[in-house]
C-alpha atoms as one frame of an Amber mdcrd trajectory, in Angstrom:
protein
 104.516  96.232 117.204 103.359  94.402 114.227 100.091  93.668 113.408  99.310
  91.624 110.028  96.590  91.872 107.717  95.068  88.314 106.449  96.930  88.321
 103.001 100.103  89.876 104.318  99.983  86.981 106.686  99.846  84.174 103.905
 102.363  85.899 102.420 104.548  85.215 105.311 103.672  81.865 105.472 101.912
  82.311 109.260  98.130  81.533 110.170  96.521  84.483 110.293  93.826  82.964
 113.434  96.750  82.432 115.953  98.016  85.789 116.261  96.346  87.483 119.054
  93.972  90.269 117.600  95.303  93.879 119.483  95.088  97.376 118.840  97.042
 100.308 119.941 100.074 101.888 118.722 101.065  99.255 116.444 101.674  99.058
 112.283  99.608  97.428 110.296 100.570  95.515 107.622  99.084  94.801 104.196
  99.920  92.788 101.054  99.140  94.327  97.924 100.183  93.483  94.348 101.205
  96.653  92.211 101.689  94.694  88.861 102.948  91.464  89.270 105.111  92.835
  92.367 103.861  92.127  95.901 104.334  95.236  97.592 103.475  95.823 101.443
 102.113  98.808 102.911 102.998  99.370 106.157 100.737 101.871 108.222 100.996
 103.125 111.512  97.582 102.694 113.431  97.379 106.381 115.220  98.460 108.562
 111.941  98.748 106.316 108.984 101.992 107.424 107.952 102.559 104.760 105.591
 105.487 102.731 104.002 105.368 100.971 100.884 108.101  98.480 100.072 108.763
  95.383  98.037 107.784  92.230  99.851 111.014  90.231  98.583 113.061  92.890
 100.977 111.762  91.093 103.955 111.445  87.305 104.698 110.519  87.382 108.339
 107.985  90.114 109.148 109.438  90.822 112.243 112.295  92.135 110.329 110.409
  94.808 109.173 110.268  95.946 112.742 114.215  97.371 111.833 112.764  98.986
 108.577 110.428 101.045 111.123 112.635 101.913 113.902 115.712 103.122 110.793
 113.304 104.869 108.981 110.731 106.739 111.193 112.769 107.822 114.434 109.810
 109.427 115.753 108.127 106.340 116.682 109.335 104.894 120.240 108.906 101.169
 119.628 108.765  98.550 122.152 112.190  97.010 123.261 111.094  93.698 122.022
 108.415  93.273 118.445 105.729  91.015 118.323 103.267  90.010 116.118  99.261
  90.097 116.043  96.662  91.036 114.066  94.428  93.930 113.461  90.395  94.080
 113.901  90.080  97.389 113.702  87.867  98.006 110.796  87.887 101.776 110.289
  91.675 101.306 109.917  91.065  98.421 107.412  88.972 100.494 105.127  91.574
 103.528 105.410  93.966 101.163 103.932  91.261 100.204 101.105  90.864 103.755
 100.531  94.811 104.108 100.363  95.062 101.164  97.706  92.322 102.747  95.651
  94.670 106.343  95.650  97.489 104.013  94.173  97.014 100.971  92.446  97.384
 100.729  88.946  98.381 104.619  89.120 102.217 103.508  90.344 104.205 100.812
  89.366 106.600  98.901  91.677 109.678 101.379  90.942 107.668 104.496  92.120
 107.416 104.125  96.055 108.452 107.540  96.759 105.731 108.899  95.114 103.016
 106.357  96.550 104.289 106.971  99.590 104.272 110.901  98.787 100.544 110.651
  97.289  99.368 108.524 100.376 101.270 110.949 103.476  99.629 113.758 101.940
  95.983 112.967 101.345  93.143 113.627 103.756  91.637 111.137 105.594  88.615
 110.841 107.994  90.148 108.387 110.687  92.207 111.354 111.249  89.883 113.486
 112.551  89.086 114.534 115.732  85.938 115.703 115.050  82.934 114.549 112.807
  83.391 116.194 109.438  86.971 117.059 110.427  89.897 115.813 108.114  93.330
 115.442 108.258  96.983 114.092 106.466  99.340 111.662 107.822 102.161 114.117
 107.983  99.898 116.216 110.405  99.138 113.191 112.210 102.647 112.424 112.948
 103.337 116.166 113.981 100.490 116.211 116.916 101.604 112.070 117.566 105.203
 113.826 118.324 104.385 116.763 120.100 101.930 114.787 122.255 104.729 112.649
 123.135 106.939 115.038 123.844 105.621 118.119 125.022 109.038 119.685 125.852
 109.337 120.507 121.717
């Protein structure tokens, strides 16, 4: 369910090579410091709906597992989370792209509004099509209705 990024993985304290490289519908998870604050940005692989909270909130990153499931209830997460890591590189540079948006424009106390700014840009790994683009928020709309097509 969780898939760490090098850096986010040092900051946990766990070697990066063992965890079994995966992708699907998993969240990625990337350190970033905003100041002097590590922050994490945690990014769901299929829409990149993405969380940003203060590293010191969570000690063990499977604990951030309980973070996802409380806050997005549209995500049906697997009875038991594990940990791995992420190759995918398109998702990688979204996440570049999503640190460029907000770095040094936020500071640590200002989540909502990263968060905010992030959810409702356009992004390219969203599209279905070649020069097609879309938000996170619309992601997560056709992610629900394609998982529940009684709605």
């Amino acid at each position: 369910m969780i898939d760490l990024s090098n850096k986010a993985a040092k900051r946990f304290r766990i070697n990066w090579k063992d965890l079994k490289e995966r992708s699907g519908d998993f969240w990625k998870v990337e350190a970033v410091m905003i100041g002097r604050v590590p922050m994490l940005y945690i990014v769901h692989e299929y829409t990149l709906f993405t969380m940003v909270r203060r590293k010191s909130e969570f000690r063990d990153p499977l604990i951030i597992a309980d973070e996802i499931i409380q806050s997005c209830p549209w995500y049906r997460s697997p009875a038991t989370p594990s940990l791995g890591r992420n190759g995918n590189r398109r998702l990688t540079g979204s996440i570049t792209e999503m640190k460029r948006m907000t770095v040094g424009l936020y500071s640590p106390e200002q989540i909502n509004a990263m968060e905010m700014s992030i959810n409702q840009s356009l992004f390219s790994y969203l599209s279905t099509n070649r020069n097609g683009y879309s938000t996170p928020f619309e992601a997560v709309e056709s992610y629900v209705k394609e998982r529940t097509p009684w709605l």
